[in-house]
MIDOSE-1310 file (N, C-alpha, C; in nm, 2 decimals, decimal comma, always signed):
residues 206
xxxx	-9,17/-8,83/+1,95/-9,26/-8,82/+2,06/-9,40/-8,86/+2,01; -9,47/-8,95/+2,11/-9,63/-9,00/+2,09/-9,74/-8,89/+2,04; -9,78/-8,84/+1,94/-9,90/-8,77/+1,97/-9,98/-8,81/+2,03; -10,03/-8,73/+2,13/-10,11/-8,80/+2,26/-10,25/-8,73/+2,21
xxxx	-10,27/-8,65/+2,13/-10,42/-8,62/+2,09/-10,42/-8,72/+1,97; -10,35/-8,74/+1,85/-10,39/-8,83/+1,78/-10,40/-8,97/+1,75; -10,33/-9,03/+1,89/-10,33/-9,18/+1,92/-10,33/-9,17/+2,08; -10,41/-9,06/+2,11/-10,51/-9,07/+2,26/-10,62/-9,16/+2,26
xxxx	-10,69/-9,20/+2,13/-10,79/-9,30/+2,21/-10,72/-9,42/+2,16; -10,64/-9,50/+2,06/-10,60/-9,57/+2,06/-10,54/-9,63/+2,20; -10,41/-9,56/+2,25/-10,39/-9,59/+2,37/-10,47/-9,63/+2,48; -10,59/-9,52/+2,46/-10,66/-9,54/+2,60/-10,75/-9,65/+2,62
xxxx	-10,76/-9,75/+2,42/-10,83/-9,87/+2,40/-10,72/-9,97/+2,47; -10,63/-9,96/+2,42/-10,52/-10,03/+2,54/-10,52/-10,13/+2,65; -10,55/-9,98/+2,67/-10,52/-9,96/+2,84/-10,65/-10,04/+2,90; -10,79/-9,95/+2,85/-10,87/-10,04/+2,90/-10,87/-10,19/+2,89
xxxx	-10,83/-10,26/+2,75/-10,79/-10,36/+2,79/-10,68/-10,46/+2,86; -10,57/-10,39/+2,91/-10,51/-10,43/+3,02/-10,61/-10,43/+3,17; -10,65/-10,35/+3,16/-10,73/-10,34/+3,32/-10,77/-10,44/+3,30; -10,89/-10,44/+3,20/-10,99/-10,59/+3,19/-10,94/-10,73/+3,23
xxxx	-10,83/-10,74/+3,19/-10,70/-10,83/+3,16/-10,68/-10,90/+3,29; -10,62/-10,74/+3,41/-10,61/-10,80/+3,50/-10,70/-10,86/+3,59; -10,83/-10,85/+3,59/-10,94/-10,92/+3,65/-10,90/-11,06/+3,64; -10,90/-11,13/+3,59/-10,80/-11,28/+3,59/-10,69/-11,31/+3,65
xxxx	-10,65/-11,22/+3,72/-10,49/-11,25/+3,76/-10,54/-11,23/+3,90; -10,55/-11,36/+4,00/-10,58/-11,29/+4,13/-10,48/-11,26/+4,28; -10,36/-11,28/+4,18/-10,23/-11,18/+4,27/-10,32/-11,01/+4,28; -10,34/-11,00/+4,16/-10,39/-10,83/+4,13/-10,50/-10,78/+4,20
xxxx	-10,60/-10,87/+4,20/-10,73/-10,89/+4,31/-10,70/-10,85/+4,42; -10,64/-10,95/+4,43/-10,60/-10,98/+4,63/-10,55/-10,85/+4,65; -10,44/-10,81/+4,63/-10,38/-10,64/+4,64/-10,44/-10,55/+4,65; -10,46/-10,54/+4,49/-10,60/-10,39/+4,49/-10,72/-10,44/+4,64
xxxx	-10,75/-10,50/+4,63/-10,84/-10,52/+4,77/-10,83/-10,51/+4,86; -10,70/-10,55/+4,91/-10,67/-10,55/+5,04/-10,61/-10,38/+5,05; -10,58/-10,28/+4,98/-10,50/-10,18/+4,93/-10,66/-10,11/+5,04; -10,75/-10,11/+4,91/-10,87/-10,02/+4,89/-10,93/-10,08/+5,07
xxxx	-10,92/-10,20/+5,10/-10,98/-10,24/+5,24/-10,91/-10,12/+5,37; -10,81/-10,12/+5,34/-10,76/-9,99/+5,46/-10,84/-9,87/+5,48; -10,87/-9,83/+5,32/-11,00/-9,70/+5,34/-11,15/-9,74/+5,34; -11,22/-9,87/+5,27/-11,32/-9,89/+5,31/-11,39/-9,98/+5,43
xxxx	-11,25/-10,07/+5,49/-11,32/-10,19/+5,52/-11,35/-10,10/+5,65; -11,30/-9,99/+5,73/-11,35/-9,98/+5,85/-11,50/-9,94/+5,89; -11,57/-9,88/+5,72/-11,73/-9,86/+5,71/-11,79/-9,97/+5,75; -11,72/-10,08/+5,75/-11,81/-10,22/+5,76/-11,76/-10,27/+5,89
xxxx	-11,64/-10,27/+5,95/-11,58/-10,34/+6,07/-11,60/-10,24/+6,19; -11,57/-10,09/+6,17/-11,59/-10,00/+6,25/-11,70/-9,95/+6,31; -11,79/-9,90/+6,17/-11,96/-9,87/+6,15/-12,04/-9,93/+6,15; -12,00/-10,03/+6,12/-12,12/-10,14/+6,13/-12,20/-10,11/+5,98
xxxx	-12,13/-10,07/+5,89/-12,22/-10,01/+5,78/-12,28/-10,16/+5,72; -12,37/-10,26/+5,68/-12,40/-10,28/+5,63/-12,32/-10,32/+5,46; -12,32/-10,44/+5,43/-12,23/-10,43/+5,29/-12,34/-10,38/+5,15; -12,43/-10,47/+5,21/-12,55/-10,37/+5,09/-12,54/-10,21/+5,08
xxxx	-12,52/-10,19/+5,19/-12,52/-10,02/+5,20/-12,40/-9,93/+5,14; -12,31/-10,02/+5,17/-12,16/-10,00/+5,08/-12,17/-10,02/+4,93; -12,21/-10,12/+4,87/-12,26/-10,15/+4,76/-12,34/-10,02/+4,69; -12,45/-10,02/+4,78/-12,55/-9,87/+4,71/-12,47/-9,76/+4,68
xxxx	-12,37/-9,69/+4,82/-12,30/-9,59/+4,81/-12,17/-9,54/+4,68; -12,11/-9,73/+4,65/-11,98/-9,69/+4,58/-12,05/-9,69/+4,45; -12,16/-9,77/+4,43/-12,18/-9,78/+4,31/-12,28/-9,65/+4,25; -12,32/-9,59/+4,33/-12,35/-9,46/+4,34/-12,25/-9,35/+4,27
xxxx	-12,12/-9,36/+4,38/-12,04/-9,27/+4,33/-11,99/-9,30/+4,17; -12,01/-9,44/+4,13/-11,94/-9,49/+3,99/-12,03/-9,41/+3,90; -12,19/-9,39/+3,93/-12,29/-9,35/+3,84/-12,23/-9,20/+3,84; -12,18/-9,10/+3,92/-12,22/-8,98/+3,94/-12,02/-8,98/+3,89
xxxx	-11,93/-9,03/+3,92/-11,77/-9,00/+3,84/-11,78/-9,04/+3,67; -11,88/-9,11/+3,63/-11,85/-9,21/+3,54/-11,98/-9,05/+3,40; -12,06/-8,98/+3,47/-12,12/-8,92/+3,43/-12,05/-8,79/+3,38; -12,00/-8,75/+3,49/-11,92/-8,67/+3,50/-11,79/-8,65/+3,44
xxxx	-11,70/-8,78/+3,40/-11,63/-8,79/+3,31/-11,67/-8,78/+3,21; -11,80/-8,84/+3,17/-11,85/-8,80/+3,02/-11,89/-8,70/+2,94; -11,90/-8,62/+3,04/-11,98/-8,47/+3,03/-11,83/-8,38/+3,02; -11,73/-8,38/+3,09/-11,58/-8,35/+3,03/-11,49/-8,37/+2,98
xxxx	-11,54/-8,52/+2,83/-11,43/-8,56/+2,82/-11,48/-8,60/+2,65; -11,59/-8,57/+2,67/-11,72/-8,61/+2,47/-11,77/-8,45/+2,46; -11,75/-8,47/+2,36/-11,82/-8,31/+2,25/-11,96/-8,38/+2,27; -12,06/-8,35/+2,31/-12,24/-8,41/+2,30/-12,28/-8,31/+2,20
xxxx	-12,24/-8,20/+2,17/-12,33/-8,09/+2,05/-12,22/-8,15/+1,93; -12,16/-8,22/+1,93/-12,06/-8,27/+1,79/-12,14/-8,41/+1,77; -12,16/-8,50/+1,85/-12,25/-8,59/+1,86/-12,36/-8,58/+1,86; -12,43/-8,50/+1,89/-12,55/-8,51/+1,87/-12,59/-8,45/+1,70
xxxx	-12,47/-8,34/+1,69/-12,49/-8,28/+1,54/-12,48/-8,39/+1,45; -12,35/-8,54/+1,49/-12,33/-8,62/+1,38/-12,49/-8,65/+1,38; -12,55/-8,72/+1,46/-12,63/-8,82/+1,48/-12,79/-8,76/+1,40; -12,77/-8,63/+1,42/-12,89/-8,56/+1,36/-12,89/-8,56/+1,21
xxxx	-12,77/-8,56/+1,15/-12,68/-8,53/+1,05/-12,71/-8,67/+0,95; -12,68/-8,74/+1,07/-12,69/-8,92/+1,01/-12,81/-8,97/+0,96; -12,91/-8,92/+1,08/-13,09/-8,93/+1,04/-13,09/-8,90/+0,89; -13,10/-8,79/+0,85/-13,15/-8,74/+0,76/-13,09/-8,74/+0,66
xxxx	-12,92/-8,79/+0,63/-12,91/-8,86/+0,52/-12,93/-9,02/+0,53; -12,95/-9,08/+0,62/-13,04/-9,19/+0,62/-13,19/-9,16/+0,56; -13,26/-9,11/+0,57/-13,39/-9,06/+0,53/-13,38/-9,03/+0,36; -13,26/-8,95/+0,34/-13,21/-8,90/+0,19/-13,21/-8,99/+0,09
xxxx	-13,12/-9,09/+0,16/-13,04/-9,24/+0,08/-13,18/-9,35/+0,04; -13,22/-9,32/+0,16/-13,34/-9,43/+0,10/-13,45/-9,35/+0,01; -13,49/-9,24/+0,00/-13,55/-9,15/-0,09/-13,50/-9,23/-0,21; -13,35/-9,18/-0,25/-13,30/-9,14/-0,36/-13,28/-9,37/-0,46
xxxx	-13,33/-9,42/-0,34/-13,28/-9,57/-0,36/-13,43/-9,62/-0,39; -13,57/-9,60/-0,33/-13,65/-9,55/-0,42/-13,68/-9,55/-0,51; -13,63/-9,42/-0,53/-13,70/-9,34/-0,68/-13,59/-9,42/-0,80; -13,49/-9,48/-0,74/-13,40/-9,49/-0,87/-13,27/-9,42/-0,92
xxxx	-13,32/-9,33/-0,89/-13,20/-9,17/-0,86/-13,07/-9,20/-0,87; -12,99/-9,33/-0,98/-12,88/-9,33/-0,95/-12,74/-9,18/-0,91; -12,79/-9,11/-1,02/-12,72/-8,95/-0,99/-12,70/-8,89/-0,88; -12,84/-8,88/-0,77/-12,85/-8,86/-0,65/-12,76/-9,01/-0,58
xxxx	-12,81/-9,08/-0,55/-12,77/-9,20/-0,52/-12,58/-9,18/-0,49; -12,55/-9,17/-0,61/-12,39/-9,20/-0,62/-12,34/-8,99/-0,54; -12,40/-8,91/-0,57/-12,31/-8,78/-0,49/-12,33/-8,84/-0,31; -12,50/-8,94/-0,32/-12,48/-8,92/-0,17/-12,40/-9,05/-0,11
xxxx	-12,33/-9,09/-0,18/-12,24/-9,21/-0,11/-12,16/-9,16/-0,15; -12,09/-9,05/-0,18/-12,01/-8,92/-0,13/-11,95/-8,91/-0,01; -12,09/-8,86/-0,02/-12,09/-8,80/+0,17/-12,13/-8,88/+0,26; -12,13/-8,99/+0,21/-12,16/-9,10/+0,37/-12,02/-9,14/+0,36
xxxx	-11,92/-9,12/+0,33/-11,79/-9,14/+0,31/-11,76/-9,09/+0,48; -11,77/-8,97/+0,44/-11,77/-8,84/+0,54/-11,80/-8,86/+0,69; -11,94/-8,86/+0,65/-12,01/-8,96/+0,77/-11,98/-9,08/+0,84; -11,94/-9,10/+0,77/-11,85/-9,24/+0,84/-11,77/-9,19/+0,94
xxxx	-11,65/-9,14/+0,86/-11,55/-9,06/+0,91/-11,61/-8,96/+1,08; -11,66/-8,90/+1,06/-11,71/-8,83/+1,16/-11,81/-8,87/+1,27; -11,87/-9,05/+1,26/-11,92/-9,14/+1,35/-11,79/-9,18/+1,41; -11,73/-9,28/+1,31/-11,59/-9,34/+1,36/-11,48/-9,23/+1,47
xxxx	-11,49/-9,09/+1,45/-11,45/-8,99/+1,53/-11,47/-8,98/+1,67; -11,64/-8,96/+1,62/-11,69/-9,00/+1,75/-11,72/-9,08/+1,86; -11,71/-9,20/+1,81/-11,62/-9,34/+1,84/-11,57/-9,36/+1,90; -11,45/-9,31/+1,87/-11,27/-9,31/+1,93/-11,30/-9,19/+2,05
xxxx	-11,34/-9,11/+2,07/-11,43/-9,01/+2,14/-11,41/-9,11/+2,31; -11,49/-9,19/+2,28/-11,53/-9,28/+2,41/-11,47/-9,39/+2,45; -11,31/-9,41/+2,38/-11,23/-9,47/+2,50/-11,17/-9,40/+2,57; -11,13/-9,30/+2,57/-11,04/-9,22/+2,68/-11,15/-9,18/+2,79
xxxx	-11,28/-9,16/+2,81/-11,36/-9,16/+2,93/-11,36/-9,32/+3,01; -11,40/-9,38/+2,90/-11,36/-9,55/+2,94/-11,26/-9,62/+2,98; -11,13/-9,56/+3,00/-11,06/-9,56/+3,05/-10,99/-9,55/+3,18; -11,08/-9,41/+3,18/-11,06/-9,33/+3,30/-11,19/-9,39/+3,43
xxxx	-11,30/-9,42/+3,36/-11,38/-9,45/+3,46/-11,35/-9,64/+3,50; -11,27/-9,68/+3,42/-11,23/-9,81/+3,48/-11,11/-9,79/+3,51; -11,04/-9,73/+3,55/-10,95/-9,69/+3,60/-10,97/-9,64/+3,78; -11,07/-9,56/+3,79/-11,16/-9,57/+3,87/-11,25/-9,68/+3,99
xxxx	-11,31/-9,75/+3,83/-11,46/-9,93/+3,91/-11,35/-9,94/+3,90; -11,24/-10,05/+3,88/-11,20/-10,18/+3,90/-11,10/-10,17/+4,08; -11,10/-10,06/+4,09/-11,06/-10,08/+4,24/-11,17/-10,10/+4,34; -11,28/-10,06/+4,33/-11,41/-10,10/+4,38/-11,41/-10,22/+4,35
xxxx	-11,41/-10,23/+4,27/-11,52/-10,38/+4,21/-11,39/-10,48/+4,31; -11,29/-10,46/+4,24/-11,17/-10,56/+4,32/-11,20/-10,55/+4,42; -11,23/-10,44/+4,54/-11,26/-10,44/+4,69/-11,40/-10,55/+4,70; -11,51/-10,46/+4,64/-11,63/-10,58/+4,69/-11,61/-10,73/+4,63
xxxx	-11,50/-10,76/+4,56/-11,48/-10,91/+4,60/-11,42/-10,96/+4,68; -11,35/-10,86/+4,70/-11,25/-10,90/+4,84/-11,31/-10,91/+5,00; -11,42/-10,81/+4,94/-11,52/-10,87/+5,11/-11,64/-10,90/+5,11; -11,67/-10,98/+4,97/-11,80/-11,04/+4,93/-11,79/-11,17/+5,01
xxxx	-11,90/-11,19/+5,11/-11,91/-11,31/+5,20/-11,90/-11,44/+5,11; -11,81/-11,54/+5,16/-11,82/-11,63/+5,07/-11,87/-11,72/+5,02; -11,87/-11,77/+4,94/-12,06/-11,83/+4,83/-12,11/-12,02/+4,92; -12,21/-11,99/+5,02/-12,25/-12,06/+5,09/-12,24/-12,03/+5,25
xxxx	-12,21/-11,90/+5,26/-12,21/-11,87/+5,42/-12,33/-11,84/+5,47; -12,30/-11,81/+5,57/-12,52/-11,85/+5,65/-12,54/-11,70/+5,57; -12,69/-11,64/+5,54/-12,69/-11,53/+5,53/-12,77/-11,40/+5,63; -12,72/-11,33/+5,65/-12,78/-11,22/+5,76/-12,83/-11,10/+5,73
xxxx	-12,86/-11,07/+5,75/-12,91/-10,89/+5,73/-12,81/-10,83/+5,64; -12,62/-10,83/+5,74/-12,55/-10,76/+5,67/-12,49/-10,82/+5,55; -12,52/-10,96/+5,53/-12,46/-10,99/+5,39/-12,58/-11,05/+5,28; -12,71/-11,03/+5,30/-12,80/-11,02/+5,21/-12,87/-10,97/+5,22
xxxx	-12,94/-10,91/+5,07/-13,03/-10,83/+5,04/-13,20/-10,85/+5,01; -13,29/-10,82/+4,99/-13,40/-10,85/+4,89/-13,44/-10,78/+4,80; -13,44/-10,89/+4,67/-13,46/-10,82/+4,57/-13,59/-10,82/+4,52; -13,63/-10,71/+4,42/-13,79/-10,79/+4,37/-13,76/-10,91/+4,28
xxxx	-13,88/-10,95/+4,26/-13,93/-11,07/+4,20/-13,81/-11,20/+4,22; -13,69/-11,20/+4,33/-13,63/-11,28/+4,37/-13,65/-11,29/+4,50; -13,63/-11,23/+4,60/-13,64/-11,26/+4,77/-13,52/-11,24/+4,84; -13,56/-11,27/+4,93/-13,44/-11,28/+4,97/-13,32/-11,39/+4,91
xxxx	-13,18/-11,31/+4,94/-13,07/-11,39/+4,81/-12,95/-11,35/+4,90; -12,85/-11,43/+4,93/-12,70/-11,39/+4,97/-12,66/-11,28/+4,87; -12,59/-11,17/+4,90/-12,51/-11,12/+4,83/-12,41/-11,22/+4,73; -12,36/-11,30/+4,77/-12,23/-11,39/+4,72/-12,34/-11,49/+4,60
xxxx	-12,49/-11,47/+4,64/-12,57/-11,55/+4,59/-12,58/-11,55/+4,45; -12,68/-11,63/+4,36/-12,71/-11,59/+4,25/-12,84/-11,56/+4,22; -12,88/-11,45/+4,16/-12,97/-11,39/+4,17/-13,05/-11,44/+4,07; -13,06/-11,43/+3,91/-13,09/-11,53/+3,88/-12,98/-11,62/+3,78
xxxx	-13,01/-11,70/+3,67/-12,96/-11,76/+3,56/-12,77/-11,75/+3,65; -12,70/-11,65/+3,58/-12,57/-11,67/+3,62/-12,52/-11,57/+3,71; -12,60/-11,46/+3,68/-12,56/-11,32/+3,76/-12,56/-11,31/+3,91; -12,50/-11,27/+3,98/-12,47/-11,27/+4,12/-12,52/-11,16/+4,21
xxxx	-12,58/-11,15/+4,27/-12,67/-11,05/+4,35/-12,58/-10,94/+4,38; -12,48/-10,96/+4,39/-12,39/-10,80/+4,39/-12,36/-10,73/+4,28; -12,32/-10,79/+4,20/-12,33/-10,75/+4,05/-12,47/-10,66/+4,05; -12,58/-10,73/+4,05/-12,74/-10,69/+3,99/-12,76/-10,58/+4,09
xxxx	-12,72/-10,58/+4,21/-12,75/-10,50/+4,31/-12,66/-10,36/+4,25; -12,54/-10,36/+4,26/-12,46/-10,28/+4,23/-12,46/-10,23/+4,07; -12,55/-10,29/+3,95/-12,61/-10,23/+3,87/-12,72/-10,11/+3,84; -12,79/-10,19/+3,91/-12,86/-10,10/+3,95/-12,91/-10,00/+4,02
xxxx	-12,83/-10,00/+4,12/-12,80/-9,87/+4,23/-12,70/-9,80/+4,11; -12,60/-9,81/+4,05/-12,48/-9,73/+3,95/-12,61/-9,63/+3,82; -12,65/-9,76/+3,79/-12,80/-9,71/+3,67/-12,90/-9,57/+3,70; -12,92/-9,61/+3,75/-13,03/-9,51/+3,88/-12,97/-9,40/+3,91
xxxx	-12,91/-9,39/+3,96/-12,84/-9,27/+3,98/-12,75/-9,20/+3,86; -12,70/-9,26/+3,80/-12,63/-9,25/+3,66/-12,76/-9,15/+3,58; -12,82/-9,20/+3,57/-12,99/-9,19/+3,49/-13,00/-9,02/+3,55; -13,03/-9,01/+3,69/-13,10/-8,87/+3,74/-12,96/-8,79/+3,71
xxxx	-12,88/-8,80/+3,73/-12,72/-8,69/+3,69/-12,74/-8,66/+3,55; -12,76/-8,75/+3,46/-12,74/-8,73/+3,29/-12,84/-8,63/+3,30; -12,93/-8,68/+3,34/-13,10/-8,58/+3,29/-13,04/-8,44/+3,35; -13,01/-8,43/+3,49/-12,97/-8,28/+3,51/-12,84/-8,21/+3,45
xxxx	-12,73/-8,30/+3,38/-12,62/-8,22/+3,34/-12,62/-8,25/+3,17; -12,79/-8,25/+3,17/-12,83/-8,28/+3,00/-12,70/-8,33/+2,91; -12,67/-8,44/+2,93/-12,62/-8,53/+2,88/-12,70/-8,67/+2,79; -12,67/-8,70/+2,69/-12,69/-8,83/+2,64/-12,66/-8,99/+2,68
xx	-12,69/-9,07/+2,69/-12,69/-9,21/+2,72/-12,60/-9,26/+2,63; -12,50/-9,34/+2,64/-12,38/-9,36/+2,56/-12,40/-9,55/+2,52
């Protein structure tokens, strides 16, 4: 039988790259889209919601599940202990490199052995959240391609947005260099809110 705690993040590196995977295959697209369109498309056909406004909302929810996964699924007082841990024999090592100290020098590449060990721990820590929260986006993300207006259609209220220091931009558009205005849009609505949850469920930025 698999140990599922000792080759739990292995697996779950996997996995995440299968999902990734399937972004290229657009049999998989079209599905998951049309799947996820039964529960979302009628905010847009029925409501009249706005697709920017859809955009704000899910990518909303991605900041506030994706937070939330990480806050139940990472030790942050085991991390934050490595990391505090790490400073200061960083601070040590170069002391001791310095002065010449080979004596010191060689016990503390010792313990950065250790250290290693217990970053790389921490590490493996953050695919099984990464997992789970793409597990999660990629049915979204597959939806808003599935009813992203198509690249050159007139644009209107409901299918574009304005951004700063760009203007007005199709959704389907490109916002700047290669990036696509739903992407940047749906970044930064995810970021934003992502940001005010960490701060209140005192969490770290990963």
């Amino acid at each position: 039988m698999v140990d599922l705690k000792k080759h739990g993040p292995t697996i779950a590196l996997l996995f995440t790259m299968l999902v990734m995977l399937s972004y290229g295959i657009e049999w998989v697209r079209v599905t998951v889209g049309s799947v996820m369109d039964m529960m979302l498309g009628p905010f847009i056909d029925v409501l009249g919601v706005p697709f920017f406004v859809m955009i704000l909302i899910l990518s909303s929810m991605t900041g506030l599940y994706s937070s939330l996964v990480q806050k139940y699924t990472i030790d942050y007082e085991k991390m934050q202990e490595v990391q505090a841990k790490a400073r200061v024999f960083q601070k040590e090592f170069r002391e001791a490199q310095l002065s010449g100290d080979e004596k010191r020098i060689k016990k503390l590449q010792g313990k950065q052995e250790r250290m290693m060990q217990d970053q790389l721990d921490i590490s493996k820590q953050q695919f099984t959240p990464m997992a789970i929260i793409l597990v999660l986006t990629v049915p979204i993300l597959f939806w808003l391609l599935f009813r992203l207006p198509p690249v050159g259609a007139e644009m209107t209220a409901a299918s574009g947005i304005v951004l700063p220091f760009v203007g007005a931009v199709s959704l389907s558009g490109v916002a700047f260099w290669i990036v696509p205005a739903w992407i940047l849009w749906y970044m930064i609505c995810s970021l934003a809110i992502s940001q005010v949850i960490r701060k209140s469920l005192n969490i770290g930025g990963i």
